[in-house]
Each structure stands twice: as C-alpha cells, then as structure tokens.
C-alpha positions as CSV (number, residue, x, y, z in Angstrom):
1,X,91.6,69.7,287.3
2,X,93.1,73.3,288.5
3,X,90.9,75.8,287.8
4,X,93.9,77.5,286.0
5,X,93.4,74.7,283.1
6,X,89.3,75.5,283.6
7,X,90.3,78.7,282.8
8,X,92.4,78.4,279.9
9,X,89.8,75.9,278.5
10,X,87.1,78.5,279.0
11,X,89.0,81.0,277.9
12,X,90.3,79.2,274.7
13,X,86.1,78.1,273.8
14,X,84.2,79.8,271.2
15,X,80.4,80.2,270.8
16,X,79.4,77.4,269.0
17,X,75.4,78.5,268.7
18,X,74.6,79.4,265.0
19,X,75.8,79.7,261.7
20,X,76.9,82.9,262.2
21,X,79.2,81.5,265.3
22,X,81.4,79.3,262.5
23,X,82.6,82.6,261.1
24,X,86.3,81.8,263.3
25,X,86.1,78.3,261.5
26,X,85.3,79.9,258.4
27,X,88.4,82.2,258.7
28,X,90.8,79.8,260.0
29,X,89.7,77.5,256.7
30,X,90.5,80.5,253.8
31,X,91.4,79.1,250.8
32,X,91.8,75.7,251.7
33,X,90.7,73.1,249.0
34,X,90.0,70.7,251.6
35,X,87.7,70.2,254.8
36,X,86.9,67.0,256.6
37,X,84.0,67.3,258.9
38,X,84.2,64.2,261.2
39,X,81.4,62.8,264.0
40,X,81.9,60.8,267.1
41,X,79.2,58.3,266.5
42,X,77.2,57.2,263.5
43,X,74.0,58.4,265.3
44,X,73.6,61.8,266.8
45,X,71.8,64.6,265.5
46,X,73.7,67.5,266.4
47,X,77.3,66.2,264.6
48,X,75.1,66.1,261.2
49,X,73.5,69.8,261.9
50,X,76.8,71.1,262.9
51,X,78.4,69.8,259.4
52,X,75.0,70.8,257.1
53,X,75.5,74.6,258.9
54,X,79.3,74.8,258.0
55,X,78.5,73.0,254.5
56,X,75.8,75.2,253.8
57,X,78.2,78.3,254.2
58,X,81.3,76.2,252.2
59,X,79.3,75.8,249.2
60,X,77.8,79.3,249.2
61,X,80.7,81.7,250.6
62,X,83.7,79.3,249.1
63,X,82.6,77.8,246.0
64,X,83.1,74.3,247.3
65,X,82.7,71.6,244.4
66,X,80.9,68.5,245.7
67,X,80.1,66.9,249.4
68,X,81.8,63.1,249.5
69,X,80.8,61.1,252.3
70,X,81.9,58.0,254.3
71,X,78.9,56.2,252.0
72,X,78.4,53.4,249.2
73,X,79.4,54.7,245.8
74,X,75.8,53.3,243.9
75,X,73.7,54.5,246.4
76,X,75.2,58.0,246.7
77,X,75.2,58.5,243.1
78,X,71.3,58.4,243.1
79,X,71.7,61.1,245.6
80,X,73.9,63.3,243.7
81,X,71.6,62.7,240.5
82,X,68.6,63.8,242.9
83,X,70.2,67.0,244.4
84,X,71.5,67.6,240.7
85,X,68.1,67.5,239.2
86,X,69.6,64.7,236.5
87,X,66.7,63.6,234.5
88,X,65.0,60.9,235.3
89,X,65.9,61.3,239.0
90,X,63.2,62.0,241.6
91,X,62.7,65.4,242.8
92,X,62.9,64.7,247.0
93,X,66.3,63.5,247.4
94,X,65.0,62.0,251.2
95,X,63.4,59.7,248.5
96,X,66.9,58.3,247.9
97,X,68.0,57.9,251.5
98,X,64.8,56.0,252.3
99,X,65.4,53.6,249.9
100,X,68.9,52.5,251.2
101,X,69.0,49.5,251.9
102,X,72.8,48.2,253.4
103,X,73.2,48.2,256.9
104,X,73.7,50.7,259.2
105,X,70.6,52.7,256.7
106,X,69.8,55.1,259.8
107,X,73.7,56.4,259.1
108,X,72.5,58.5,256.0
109,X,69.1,57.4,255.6
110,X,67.9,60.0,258.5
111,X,65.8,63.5,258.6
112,X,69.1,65.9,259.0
113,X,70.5,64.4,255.8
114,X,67.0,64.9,254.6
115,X,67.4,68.1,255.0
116,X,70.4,69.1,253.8
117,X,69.9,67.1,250.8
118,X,66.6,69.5,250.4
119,X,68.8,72.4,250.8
120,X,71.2,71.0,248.2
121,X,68.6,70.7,245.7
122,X,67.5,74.0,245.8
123,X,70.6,75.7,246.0
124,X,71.7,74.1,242.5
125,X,68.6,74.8,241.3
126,X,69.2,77.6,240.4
127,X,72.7,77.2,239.3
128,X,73.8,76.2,235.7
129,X,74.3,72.1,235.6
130,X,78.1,72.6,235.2
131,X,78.3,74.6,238.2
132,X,76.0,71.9,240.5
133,X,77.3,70.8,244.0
134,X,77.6,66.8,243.6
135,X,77.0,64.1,246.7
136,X,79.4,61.1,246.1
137,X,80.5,58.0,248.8
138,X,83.8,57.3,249.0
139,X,84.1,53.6,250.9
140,X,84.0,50.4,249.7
141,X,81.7,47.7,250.7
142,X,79.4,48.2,247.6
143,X,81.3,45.1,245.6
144,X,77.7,43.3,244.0
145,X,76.3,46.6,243.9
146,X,78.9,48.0,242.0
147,X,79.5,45.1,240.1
148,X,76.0,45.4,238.7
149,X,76.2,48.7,238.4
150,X,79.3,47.9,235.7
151,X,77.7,45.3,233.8
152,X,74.2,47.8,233.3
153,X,76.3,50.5,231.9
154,X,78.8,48.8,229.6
155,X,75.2,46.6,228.3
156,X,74.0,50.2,227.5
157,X,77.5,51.8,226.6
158,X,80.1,49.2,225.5
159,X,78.3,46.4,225.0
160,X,82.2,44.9,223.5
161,X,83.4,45.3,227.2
162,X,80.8,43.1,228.9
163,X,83.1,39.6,228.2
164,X,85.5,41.0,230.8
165,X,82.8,42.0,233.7
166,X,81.1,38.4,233.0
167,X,84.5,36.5,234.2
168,X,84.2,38.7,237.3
169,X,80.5,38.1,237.9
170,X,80.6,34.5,237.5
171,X,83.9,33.8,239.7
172,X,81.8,36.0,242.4
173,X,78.3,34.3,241.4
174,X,78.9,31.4,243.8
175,X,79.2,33.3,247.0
176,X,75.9,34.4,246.4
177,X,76.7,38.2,248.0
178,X,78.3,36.8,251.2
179,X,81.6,38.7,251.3
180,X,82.5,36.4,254.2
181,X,82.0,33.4,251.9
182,X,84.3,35.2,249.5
183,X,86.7,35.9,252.3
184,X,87.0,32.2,253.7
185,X,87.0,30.6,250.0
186,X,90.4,32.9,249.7
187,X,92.0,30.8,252.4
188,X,91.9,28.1,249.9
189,X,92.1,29.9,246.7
190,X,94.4,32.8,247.5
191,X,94.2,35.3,244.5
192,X,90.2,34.6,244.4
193,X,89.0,36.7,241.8
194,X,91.6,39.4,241.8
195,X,92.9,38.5,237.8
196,X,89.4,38.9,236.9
197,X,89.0,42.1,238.6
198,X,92.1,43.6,237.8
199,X,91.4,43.0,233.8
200,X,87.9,44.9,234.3
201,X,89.1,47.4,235.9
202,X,92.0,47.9,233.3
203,X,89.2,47.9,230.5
204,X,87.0,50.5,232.6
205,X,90.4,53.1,233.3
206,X,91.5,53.1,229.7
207,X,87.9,53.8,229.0
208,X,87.0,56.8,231.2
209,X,90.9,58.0,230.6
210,X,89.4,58.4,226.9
211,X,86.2,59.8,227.6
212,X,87.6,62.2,230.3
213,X,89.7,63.5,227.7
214,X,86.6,64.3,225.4
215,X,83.7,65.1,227.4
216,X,84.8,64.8,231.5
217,X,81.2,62.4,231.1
218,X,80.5,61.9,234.8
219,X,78.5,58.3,233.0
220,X,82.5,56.8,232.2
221,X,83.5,58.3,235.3
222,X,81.2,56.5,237.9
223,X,81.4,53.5,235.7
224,X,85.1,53.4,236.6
225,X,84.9,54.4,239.8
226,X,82.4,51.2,240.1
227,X,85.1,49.0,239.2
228,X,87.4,50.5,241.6
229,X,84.8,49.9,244.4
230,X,85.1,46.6,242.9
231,X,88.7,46.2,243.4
232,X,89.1,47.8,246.2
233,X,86.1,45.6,248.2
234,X,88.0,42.5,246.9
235,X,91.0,43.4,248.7
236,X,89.4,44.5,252.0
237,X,87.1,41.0,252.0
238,X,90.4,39.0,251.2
239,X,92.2,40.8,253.7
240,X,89.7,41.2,257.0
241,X,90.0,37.5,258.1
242,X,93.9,38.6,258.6
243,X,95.0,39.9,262.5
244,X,96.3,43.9,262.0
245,X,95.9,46.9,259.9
246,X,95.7,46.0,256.5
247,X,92.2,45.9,255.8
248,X,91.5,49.4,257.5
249,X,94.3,50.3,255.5
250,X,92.9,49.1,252.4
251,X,89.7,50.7,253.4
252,X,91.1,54.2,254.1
253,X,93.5,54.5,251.1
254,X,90.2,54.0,248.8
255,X,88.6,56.2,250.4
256,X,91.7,59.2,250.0
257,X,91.3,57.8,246.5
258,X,88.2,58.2,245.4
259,X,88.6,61.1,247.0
260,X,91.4,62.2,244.6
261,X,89.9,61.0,242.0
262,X,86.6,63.2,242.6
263,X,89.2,66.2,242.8
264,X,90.6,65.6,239.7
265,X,87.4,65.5,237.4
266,X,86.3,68.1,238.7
267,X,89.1,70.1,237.6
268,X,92.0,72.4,239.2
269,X,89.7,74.8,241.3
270,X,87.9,71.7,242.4
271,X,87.0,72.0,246.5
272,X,85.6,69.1,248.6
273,X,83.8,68.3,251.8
274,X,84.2,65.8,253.1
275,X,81.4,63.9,256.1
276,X,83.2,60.9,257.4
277,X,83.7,59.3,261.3
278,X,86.4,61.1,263.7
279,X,88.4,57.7,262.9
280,X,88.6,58.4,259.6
281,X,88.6,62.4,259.0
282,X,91.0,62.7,262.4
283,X,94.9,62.5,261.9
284,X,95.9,59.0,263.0
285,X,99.5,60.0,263.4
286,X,98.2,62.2,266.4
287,X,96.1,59.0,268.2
288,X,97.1,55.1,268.9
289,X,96.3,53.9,265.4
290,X,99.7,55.0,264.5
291,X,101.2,52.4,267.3
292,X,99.7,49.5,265.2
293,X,100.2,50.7,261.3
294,X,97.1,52.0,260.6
295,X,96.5,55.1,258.8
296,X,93.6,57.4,258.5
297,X,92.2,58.8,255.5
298,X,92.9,63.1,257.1
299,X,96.1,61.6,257.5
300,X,96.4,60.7,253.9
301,X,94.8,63.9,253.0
302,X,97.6,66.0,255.0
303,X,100.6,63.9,253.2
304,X,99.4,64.4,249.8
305,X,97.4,68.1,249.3
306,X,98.8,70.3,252.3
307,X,100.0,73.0,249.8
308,X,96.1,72.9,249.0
309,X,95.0,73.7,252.4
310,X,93.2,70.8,254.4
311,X,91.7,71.4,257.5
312,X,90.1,68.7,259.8
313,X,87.3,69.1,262.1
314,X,86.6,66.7,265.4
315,X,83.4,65.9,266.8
316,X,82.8,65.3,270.4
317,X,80.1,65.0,273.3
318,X,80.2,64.6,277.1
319,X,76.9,62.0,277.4
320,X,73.2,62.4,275.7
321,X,71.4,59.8,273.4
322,X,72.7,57.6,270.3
323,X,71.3,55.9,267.7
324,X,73.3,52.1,267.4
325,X,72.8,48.6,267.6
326,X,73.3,46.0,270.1
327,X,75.1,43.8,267.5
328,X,75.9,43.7,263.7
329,X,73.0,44.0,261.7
330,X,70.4,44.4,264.6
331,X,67.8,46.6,264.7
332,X,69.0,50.0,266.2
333,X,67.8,51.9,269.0
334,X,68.2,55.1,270.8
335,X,70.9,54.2,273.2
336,X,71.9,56.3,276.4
337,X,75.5,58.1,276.4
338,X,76.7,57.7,279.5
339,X,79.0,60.1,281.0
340,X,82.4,60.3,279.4
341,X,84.8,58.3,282.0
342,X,87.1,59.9,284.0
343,X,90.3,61.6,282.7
344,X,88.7,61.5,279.1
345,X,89.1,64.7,276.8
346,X,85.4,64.5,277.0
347,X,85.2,64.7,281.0
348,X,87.7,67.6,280.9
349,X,85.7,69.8,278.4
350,X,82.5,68.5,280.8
351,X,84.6,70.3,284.0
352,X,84.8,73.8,282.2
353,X,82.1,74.0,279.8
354,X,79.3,72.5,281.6
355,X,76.0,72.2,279.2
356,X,77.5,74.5,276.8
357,X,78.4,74.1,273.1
358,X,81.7,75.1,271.9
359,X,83.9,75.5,269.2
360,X,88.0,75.2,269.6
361,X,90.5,76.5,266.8
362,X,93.9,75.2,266.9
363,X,96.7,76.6,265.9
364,X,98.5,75.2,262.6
365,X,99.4,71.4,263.2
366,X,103.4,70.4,264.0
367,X,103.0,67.1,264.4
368,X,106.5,67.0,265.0
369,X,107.2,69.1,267.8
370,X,110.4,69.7,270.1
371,X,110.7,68.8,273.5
372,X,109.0,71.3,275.9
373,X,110.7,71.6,279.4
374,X,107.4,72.7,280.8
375,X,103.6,71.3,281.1
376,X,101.8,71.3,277.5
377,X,98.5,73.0,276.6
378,X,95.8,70.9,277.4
379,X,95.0,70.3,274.1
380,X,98.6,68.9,273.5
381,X,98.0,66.6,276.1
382,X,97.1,62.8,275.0
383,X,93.3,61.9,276.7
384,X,91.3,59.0,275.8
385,X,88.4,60.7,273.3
386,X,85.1,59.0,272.6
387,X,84.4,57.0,269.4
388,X,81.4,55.3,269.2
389,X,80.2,52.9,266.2
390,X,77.4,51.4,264.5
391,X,77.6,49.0,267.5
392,X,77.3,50.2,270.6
393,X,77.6,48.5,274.4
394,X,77.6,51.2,276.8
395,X,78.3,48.9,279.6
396,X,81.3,47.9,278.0
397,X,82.7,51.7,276.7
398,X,85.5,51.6,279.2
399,X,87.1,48.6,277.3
400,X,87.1,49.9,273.6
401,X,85.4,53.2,273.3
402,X,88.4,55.7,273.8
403,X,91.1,56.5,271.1
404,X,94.4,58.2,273.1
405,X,94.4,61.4,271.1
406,X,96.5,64.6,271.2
407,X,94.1,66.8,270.1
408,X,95.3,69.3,268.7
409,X,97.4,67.3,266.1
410,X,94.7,65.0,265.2
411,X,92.6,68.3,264.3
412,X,92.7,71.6,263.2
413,X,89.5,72.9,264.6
414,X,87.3,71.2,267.5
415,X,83.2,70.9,267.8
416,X,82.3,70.3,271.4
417,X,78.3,69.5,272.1
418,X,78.1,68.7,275.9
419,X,74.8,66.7,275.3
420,X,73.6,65.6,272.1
421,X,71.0,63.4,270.8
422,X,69.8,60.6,268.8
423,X,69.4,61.4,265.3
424,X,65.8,60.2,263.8
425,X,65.7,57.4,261.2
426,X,63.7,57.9,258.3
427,X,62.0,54.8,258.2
428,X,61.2,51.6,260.4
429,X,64.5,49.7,260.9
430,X,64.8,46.0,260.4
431,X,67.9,43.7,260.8
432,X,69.4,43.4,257.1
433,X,71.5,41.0,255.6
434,X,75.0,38.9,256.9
435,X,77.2,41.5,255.2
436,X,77.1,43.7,258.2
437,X,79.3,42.3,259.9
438,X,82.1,43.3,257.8
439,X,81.5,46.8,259.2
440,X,84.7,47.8,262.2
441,X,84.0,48.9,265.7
442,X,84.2,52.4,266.1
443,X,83.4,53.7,262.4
C-alpha cells in the first residue's frame, strides 16, 4: 500500500478511546430518528462496549425511544419488562439473559449486555413509566415461543379468540418444535399452516388496531407482534429448503418491520437503536448481497425513513479472540481471529493503524455515484470485509468469511478495533436443541 494511502487513512482516523471520543459520531448523527449499530461477529466484547458507550449517550443526550435488537421477540420482552421495572418482573435484568435458552444464548446472554441492561434499569428508574427506554427483538425464529405466548394472553384477555390460535397450534402440534420437520412436510403440503396463521393473525391486528386506538396498551401490542413472529417464522421455515435469497429476505423485511412497527407505537418523536450483525445493519446495495437479490434490513431502513435521518455504523477488527462454535448448536468456545487475509479492508486499516482503535466518519452516502476519471478514496474502493457467525472455521475464512464491500456506501460511520476479544458468557454453555441449524452463516 503507498504510504500516501497510509496517510490519508491516518489522517482520515479518529480517536476511538472513550465516550467522550464518539462526540464526531454524535454530531454527524443530529437529529436522526434512526441509528443501526452493527458487529462483525456474534462474539467479541469490544463491538458490544462500543454500542452500550454510544447507546448510553443516545438515550441520555437524544432522547432515543427504545433499543431493538437482532433478538427473539418473547425473550426480549422479559428484558424490556426488567429494565422497565414492570411489575412482577425481576429486578436484575442479567436475570433474563441467563435464562435464554435458544441457541447461540452467549449472543445476548453475556456480561456486557449485563451491563448495559444494569445501566438501562437505572437510568429509567428514575424516569416516569411513559417516558422508559424499552428493549425489544426484532427477528423471527421464535414461532412455538410466540405461539404460546398468543394463546396465554388471549386465555387471559380474549378468551373468544382462542378457537383461531388452537387451528394454528394443532396443525403445528405434530412437528413437535422441529422447524425443519415443518419445512420438509411443506414439500408435500405446500401452504402448510399458512390459512391458519393468516386468520390469527387477522384476529390479533384488528385487535391491537382497537386497543392502540384506546390505550397504545403495549399487552395488545406484543400480543400482535407475537403473531407476526408467527407468520413471519412460517414463511422463513417454508422458504429456507429453497436455493437463493428469499428466506434472508423474508428474515430481513420482518425485522425493518417490527422495526416500523415499534416506531409507530411509540409515537411521532419515536427514536430507535438498533444492535444487529454488520449483514444486517450494513447497506447491502453497497456489498455482493445485492448481486444475488438479497437485501439488508439498513438498506430497508434508508428506502423507507431517509427524511428521518438514519445513520449506519460498521464494526470491524484486524485479528484477536471470538466467541463461536465449531458447528450448529455446539458448544462455543473462545476461538482465535486470525489475521485478516491479504487485500481485506481489515488488512489495510491493520497497515496504517497498527494496534490502535479508530473511528471513521463518512461523508453522506450517494450510492449512485458518477464516473470518476481518477483513483477513488480508499474507502470507495470495494475490499473483502470480515463477517464472522455463530459458526466459525478459521481454517476455512478465506472461502466464506469476506463480504466485497464499498465501505463507505454500506455505512455512514466506521468502528475500527485492531484486536478484540471474546466476549464472556454468562453461564456454562451446552449444545441446545435441532433448531439451530436454521441459523445462516455469517449473522
């Protein structure tokens, strides 16, 4: 690499050191309604201290509404009722995260989301409950959780509705919670149990669409959003036996979704942060996902709320430690990061910031830009950049690790950590049920 390209990357880095070192991130940000915080790996420490810092300052200098996060509806409610102080709820929201239970747990079950939780709780404290900071998951592999989930609350709250979420658990009842099961039965039985999904869900929108327009009750709310876990997971396990991009399609859409959805009932002012993978928070317009019709969900988020202000934040390291697993739904283990390979985004940052943390502020994305006559900007220059899963083969990283990536399109703002480490589970780790292996590489 010239050393006039070292220089310009040097010259280009901020401090990335402190809270007080995201004030040029804070600034470029403003008044934007949205901000995606992404993560290059499911398991490294520093990615999840980087986004509590920045969070912490969000909700406190900004007024941002809620924190959503590439999680399971069910269980992430009985965060957001911990860090809310709902009754009933226990009072150490690391409680929660221990108890998760799906596969990969480590991913939120861990001691920095511990601790931000903590924070979280504290900080609406002392806060009136209408003006709490909520913690929701926005993806979609909860189906018999959210299923169940549907059935408690219309028992308790419409006990009229419960005909129509009985048809859905008893045409899912003999799969007995083996979405691959469900998936292969659909070969044969194409529409599976989409009518009787489609008619609960129908019951649960007219439903909250009437409560909303009393009350806003969060109850009505998260009991439709249940349901739209439900038809959304029903899709994606009909659809991932297929070849191409539909069921990361499927996946991502629900996700911008719920997303819109949390927007909305929390009303016009409403701000979110959102903690997802670099595969999902990243533009996929500006990487190779766009070559094969996938979309991502900051992608989604740029098409639809722009005038908002949305700003997307990458995640990336050179080499260090990871938390993954060998194969679906093994146990995990701290793995070794090797160095990023050659010509990699990664190995360029590596040449001119050398053991330092940084932190790179684009200017405003033109992901249609006109032909330049001379060289680009390094960061408008496509390089492979890491993306590491759940699963992780080091040995192997060469062959699907790297996503071609025009940086500076795919983000608005950069997060470089030269080395970074394993995050810490908060509990032992055991291998967990079959449904695992619904989980893609990379996210």
């Amino acid at each position: 690499m010239p050393d006039t390209e070292q220089a310009r990357i040097r010259n280009a880095a901020l401090p990335l050191a402190d809270p007080p070192s995201l004030d040029p991130l804070l600034e470029r940000i403003g008044d934007a309604h949205y901000v995606l915080l992404g993560e290059a790996s499911h398991g490294t420490a520093e990615y999840y201290r980087v986004r509590d810092a920045l969070t912490r300052r969000l909700i406190e200098e900004k007024g941002f509404s809620f924190v959503a996060v590439e999680g399971d509806w069910p269980d992430c409610q009985a965060v957001h009722r911990a860090v809310t102080g709902a009754p009933g709820a226990p009072g150490d929201p690391a409680e929660v995260l221990a108890g998760f239970r799906r596969w990969p747990t480590w991913m939120w079950g861990n001691t920095d989301m511990a601790a931000f939780t903590r924070w979280l709780r504290r900080h609406n404290g002392n806060l009136p409950p209408e003006r709490r900071v909520g913690f929701f998951g926005l993806d979609v592999y909860s189906l018999w959780e959210s299923l169940h989930a549907v059935l408690g609350h219309l028992r308790e709250h419409d006990p009229d509705r419960v005909g129509h979420a009985m048809e859905a658990y008893r045409c899912f009842e003999p799969y007995a919670q083996d979405p691959q099961s469900y998936a292969l039965a659909t070969r044969y039985l194409p529409e599976g149990c989409e009518p009787q999904v489609i008619s609960l869900l129908g019951e649960l929108r007219r439903s909250a669409a009437r409560t909303d327009a009393l009350d806003g009750s969060l109850a009505e709310f998260a009991a439709r959003q249940n349901a739209e876990v439900l038809a959304g997971a029903e899709r994606y396990y009909r659809a991932m036996l297929d070849s191409g991009p539909q069921s990361w399609n499927i996946r991502d859409h629900h996700m911008a979704d719920t997303l819109d959805r949390l927007m909305e009932h929390h009303g016009p002012d409403a701000k979110a942060v959102v903690w997802a993978h670099n595969t999902h928070v990243g533009d996929a317009r500006a990487t190779d996902m766009a070559d094969i019709g996938e979309v991502s969900v900051g992608q989604l988020v740029r098409e639809r709320h722009m005038g908002k202000g949305v700003v997307l934040v990458g995640f990336g390291s050179y080499s260090g430690t990871v938390m993954a697993a060998d194969e679906w739904g093994d146990v995990p283990r701290v793995m070794d990061v090797p160095p990023a390979h050659a010509g990699s985004l990664e190995d360029l940052l590596h040449g001119a910031l050398p053991g330092e943390q940084a932190l790179f502020v684009f200017p405003h994305v033109q992901l249609q830009r006109p032909p330049s006559t001379g060289p680009r900007e390094w960061f408008h220059q496509e390089r492979g950049h890491r993306a590491i899963g759940v699963v992780y083969r080091p040995r192997y990283e060469r062959v699907g690790n790297y996503v071609p990536t025009v940086l500076a399109e795919r983000y608005d703002a950069f997060c470089y950590l030269d080395r970074a480490q394993a995050l810490t589970p908060l509990h032992a780790l055991a291998a967990e049920s079959p449904e695992e292996q619904t989980w893609p590489v990379g996210v």
